[in-house]
N, CA, C and O atoms as a Maestro MAE file, in Angstrom:
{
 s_m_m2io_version
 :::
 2.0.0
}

f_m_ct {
 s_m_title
 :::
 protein
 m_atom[204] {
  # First column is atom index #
  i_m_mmod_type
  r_m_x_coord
  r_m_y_coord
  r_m_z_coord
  i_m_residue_number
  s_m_chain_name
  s_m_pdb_residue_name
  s_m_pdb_atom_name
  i_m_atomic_number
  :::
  1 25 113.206 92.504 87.766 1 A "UNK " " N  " 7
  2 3 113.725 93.344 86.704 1 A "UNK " " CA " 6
  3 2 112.603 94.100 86.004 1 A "UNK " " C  " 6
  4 15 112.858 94.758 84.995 1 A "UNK " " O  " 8
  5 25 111.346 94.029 86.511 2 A "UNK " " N  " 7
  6 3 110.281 94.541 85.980 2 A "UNK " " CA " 6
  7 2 110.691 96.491 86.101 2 A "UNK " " C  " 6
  8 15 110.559 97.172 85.084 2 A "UNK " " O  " 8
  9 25 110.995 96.910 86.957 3 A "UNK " " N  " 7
  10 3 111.496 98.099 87.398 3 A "UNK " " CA " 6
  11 2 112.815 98.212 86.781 3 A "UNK " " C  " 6
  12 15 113.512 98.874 87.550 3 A "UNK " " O  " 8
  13 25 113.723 97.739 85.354 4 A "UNK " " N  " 7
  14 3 114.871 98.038 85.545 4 A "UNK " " CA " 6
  15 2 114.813 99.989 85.038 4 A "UNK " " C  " 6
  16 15 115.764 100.709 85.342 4 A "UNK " " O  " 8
  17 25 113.732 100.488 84.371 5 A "UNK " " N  " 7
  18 3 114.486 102.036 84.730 5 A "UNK " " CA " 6
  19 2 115.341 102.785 86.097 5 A "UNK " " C  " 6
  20 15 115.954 103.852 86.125 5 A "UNK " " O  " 8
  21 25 115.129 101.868 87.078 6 A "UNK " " N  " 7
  22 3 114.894 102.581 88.369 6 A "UNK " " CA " 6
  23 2 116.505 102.098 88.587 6 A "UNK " " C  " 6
  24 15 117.203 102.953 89.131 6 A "UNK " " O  " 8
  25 25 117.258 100.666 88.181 7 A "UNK " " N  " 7
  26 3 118.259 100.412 88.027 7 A "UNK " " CA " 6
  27 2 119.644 101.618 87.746 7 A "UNK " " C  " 6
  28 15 120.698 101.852 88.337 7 A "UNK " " O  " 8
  29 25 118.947 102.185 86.505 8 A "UNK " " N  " 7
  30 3 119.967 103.082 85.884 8 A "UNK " " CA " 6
  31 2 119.655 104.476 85.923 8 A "UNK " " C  " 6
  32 15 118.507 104.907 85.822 8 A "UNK " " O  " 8
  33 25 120.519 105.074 86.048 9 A "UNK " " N  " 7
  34 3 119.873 106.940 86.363 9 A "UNK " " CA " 6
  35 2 120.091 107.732 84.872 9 A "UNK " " C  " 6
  36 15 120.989 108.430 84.401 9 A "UNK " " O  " 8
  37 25 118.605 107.173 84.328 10 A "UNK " " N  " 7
  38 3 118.249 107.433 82.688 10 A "UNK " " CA " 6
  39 2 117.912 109.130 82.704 10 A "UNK " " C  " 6
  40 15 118.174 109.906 81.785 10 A "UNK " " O  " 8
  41 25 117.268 109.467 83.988 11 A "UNK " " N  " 7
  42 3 116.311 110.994 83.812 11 A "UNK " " CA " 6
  43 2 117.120 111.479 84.655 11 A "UNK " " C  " 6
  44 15 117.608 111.225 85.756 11 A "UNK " " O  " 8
  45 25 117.145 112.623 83.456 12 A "UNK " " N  " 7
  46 3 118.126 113.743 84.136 12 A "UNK " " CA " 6
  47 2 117.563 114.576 85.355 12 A "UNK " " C  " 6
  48 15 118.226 115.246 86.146 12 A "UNK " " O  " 8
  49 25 116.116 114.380 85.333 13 A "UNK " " N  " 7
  50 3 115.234 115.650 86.035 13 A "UNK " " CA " 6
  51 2 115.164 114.625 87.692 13 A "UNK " " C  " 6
  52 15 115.094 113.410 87.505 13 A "UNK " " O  " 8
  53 25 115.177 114.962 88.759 14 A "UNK " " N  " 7
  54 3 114.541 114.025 89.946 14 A "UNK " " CA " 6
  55 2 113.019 114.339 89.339 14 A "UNK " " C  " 6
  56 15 112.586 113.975 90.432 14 A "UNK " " O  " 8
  57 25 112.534 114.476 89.041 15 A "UNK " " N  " 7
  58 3 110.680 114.390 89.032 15 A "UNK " " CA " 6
  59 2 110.496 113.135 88.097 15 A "UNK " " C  " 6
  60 15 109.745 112.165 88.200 15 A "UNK " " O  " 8
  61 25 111.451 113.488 87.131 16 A "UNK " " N  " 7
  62 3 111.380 112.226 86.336 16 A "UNK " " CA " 6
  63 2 111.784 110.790 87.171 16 A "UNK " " C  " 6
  64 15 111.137 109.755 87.326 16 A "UNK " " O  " 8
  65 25 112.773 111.083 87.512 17 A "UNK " " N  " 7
  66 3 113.099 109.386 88.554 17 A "UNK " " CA " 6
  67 2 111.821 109.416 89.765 17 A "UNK " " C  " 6
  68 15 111.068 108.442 89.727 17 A "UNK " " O  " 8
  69 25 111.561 110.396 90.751 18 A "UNK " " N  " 7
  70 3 110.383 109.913 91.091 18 A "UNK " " CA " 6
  71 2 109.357 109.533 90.347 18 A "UNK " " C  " 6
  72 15 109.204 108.373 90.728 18 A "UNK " " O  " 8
  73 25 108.376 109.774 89.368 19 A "UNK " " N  " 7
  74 3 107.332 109.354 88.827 19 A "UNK " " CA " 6
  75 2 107.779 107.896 88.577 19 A "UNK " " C  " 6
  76 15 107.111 106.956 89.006 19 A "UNK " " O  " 8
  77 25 108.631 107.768 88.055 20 A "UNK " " N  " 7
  78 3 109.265 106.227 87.675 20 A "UNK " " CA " 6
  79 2 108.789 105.354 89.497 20 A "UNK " " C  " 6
  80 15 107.883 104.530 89.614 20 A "UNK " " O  " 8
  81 25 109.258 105.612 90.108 21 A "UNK " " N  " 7
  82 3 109.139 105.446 91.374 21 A "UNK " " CA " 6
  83 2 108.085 104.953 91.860 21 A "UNK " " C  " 6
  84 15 107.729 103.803 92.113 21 A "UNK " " O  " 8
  85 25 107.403 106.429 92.012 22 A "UNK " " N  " 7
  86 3 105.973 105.385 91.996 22 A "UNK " " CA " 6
  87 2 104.999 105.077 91.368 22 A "UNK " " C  " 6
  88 15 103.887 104.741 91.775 22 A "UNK " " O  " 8
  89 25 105.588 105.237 89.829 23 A "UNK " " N  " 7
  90 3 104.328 104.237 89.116 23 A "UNK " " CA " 6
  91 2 105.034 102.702 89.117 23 A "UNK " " C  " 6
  92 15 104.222 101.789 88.975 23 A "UNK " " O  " 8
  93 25 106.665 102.251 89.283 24 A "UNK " " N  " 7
  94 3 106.885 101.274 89.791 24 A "UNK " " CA " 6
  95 2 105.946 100.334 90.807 24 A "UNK " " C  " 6
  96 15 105.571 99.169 90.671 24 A "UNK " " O  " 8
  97 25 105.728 101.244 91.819 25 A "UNK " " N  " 7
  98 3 105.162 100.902 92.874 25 A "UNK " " CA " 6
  99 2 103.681 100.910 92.842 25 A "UNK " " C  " 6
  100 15 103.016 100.109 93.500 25 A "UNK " " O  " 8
  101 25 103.100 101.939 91.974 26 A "UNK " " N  " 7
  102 3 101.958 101.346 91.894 26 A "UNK " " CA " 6
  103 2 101.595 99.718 91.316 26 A "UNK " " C  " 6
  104 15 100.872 98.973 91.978 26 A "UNK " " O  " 8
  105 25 101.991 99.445 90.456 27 A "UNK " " N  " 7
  106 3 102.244 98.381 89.290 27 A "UNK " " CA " 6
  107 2 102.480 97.230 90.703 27 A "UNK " " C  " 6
  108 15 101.658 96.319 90.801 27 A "UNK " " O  " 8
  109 25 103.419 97.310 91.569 28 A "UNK " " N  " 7
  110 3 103.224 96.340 92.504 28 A "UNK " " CA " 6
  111 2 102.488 96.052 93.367 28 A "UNK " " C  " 6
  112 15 102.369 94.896 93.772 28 A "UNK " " O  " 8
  113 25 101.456 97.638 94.099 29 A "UNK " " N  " 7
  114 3 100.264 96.935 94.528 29 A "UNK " " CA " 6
  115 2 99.235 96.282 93.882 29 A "UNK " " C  " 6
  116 15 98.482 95.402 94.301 29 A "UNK " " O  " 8
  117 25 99.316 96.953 92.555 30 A "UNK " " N  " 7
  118 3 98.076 96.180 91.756 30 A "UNK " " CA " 6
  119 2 98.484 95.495 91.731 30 A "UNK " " C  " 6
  120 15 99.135 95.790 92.733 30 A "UNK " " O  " 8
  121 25 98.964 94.288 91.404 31 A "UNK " " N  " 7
  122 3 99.237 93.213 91.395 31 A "UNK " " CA " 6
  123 2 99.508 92.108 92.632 31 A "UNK " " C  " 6
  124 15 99.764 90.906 92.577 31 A "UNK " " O  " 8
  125 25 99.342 93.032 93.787 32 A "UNK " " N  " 7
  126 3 99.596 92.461 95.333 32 A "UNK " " CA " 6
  127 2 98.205 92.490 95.268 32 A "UNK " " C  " 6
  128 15 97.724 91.530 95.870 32 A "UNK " " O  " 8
  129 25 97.300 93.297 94.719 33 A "UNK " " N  " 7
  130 3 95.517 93.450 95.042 33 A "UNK " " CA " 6
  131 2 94.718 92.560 94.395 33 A "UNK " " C  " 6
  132 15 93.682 91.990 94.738 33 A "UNK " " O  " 8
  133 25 95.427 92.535 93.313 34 A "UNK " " N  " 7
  134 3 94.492 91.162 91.976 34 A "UNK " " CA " 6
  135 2 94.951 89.656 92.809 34 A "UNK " " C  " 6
  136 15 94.080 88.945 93.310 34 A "UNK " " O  " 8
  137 25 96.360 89.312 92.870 35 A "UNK " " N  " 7
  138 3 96.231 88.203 93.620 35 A "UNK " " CA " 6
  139 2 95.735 87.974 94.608 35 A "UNK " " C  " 6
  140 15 95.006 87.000 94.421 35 A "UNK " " O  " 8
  141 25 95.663 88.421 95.989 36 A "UNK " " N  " 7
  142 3 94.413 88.771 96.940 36 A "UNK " " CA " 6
  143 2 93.116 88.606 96.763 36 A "UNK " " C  " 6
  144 15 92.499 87.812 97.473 36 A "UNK " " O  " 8
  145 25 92.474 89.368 95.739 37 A "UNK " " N  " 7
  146 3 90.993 89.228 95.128 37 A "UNK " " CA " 6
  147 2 91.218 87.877 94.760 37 A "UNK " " C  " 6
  148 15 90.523 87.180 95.500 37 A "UNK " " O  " 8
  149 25 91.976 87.062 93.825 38 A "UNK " " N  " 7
  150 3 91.533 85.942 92.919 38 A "UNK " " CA " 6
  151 2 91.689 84.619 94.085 38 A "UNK " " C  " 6
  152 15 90.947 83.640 94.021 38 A "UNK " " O  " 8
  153 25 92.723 84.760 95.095 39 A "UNK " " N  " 7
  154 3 92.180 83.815 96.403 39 A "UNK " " CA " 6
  155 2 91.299 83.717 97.493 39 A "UNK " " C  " 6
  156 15 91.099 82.781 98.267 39 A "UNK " " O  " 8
  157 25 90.613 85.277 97.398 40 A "UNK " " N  " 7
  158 3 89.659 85.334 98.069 40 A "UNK " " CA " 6
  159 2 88.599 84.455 97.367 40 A "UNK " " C  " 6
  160 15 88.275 83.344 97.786 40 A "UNK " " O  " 8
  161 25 88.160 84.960 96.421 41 A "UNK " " N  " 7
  162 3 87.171 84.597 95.204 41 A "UNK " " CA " 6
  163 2 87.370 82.777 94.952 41 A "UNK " " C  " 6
  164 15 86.418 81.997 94.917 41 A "UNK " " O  " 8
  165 25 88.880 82.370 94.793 42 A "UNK " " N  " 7
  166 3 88.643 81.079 94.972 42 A "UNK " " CA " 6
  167 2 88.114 80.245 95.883 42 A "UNK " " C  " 6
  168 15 87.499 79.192 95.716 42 A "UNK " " O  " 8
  169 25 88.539 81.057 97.270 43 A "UNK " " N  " 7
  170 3 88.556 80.456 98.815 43 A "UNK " " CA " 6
  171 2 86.651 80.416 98.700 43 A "UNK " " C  " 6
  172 15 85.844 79.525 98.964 43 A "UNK " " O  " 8
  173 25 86.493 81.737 98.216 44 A "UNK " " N  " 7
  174 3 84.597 81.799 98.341 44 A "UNK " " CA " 6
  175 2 83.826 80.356 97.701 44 A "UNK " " C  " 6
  176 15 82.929 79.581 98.033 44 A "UNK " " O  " 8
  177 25 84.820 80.551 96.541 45 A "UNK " " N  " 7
  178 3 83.859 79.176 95.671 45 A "UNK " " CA " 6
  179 2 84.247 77.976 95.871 45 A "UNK " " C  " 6
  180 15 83.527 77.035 95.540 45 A "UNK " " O  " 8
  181 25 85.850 77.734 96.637 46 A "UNK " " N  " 7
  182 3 85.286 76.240 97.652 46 A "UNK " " CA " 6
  183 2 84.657 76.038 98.604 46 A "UNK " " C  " 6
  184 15 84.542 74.844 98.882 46 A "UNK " " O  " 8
  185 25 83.956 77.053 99.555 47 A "UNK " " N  " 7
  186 3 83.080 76.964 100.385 47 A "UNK " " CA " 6
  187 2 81.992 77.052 100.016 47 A "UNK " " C  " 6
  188 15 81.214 76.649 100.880 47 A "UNK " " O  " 8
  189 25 81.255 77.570 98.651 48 A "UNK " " N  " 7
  190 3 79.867 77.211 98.186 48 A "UNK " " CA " 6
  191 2 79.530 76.141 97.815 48 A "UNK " " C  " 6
  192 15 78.398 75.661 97.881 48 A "UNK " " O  " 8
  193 25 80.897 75.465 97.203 49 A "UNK " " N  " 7
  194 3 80.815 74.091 96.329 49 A "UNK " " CA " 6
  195 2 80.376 73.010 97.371 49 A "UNK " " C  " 6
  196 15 79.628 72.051 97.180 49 A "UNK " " O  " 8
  197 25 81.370 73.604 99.153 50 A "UNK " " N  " 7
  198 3 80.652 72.666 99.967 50 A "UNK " " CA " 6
  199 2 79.660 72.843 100.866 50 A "UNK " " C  " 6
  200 15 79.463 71.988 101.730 50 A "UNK " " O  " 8
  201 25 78.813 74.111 100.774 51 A "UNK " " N  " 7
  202 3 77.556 74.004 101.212 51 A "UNK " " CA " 6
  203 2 76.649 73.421 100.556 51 A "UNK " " C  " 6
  204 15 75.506 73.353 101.010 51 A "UNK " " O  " 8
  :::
 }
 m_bond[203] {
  # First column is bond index #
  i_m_from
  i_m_to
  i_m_order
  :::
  1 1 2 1
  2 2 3 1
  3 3 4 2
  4 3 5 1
  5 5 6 1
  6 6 7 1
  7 7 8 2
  8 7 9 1
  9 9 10 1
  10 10 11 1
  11 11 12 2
  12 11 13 1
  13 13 14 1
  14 14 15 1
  15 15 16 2
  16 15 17 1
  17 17 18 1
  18 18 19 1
  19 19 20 2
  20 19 21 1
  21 21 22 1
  22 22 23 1
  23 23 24 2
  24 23 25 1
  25 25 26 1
  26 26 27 1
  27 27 28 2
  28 27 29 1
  29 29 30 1
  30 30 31 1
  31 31 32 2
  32 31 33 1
  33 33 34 1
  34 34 35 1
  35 35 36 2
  36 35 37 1
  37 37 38 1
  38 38 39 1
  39 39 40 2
  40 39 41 1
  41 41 42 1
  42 42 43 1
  43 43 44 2
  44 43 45 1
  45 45 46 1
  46 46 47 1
  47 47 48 2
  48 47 49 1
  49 49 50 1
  50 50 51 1
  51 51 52 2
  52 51 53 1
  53 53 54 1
  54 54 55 1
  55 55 56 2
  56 55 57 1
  57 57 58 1
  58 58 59 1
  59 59 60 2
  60 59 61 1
  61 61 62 1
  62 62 63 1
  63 63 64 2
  64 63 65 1
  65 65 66 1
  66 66 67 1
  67 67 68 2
  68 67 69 1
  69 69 70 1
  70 70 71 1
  71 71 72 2
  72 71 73 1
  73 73 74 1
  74 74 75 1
  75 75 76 2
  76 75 77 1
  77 77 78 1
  78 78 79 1
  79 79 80 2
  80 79 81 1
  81 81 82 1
  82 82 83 1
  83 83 84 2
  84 83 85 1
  85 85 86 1
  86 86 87 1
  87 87 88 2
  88 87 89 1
  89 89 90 1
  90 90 91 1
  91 91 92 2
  92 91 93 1
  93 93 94 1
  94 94 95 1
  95 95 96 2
  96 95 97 1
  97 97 98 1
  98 98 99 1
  99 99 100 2
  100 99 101 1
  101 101 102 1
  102 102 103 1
  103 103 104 2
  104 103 105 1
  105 105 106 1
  106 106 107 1
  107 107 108 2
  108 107 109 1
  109 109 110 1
  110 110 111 1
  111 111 112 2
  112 111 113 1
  113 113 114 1
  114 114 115 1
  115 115 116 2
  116 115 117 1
  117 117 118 1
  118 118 119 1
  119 119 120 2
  120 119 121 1
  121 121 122 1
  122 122 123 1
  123 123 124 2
  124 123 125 1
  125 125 126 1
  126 126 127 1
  127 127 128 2
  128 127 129 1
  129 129 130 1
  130 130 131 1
  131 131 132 2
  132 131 133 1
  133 133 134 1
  134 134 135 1
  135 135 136 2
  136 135 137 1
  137 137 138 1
  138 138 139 1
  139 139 140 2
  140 139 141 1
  141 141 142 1
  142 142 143 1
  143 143 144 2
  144 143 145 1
  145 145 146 1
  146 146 147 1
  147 147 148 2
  148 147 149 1
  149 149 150 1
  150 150 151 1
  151 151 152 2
  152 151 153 1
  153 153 154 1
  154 154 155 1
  155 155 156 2
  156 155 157 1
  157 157 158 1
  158 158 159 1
  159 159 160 2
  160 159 161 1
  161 161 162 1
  162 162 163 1
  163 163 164 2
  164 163 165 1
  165 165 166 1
  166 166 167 1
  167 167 168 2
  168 167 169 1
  169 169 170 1
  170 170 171 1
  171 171 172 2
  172 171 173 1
  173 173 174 1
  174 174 175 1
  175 175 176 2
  176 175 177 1
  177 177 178 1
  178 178 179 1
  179 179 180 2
  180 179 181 1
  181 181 182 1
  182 182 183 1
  183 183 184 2
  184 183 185 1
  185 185 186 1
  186 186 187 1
  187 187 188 2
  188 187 189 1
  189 189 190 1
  190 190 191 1
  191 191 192 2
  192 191 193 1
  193 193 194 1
  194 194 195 1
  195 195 196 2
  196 195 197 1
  197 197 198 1
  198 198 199 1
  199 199 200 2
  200 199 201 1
  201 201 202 1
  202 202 203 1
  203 203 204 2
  :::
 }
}
């Protein structure tokens, strides 16, 4: 429900419902990219802990 604008057809303009669109979608890779980084980064520092 993080996206509910996209639910309801609030903007009258299509430019307006696209931008909604994909700044939706941006908002979900970042957040597909930060979790990625923070298990990489963990995965790194249990393998230093056991060298």
């Amino acid at each position: 429900m993080n996206s509910r604008r996209l639910v309801r057809d609030f903007a009258t303009l299509p430019a307006s419902s696209e931008t909604f669109i994909y700044f939706s979608q941006a908002m979900l890779i970042s957040r597909r990219v930060a979790r990625t980084a923070s298990r990489q980064r963990a995965e790194q520092g249990r393998w230093a802990a056991a060298a």
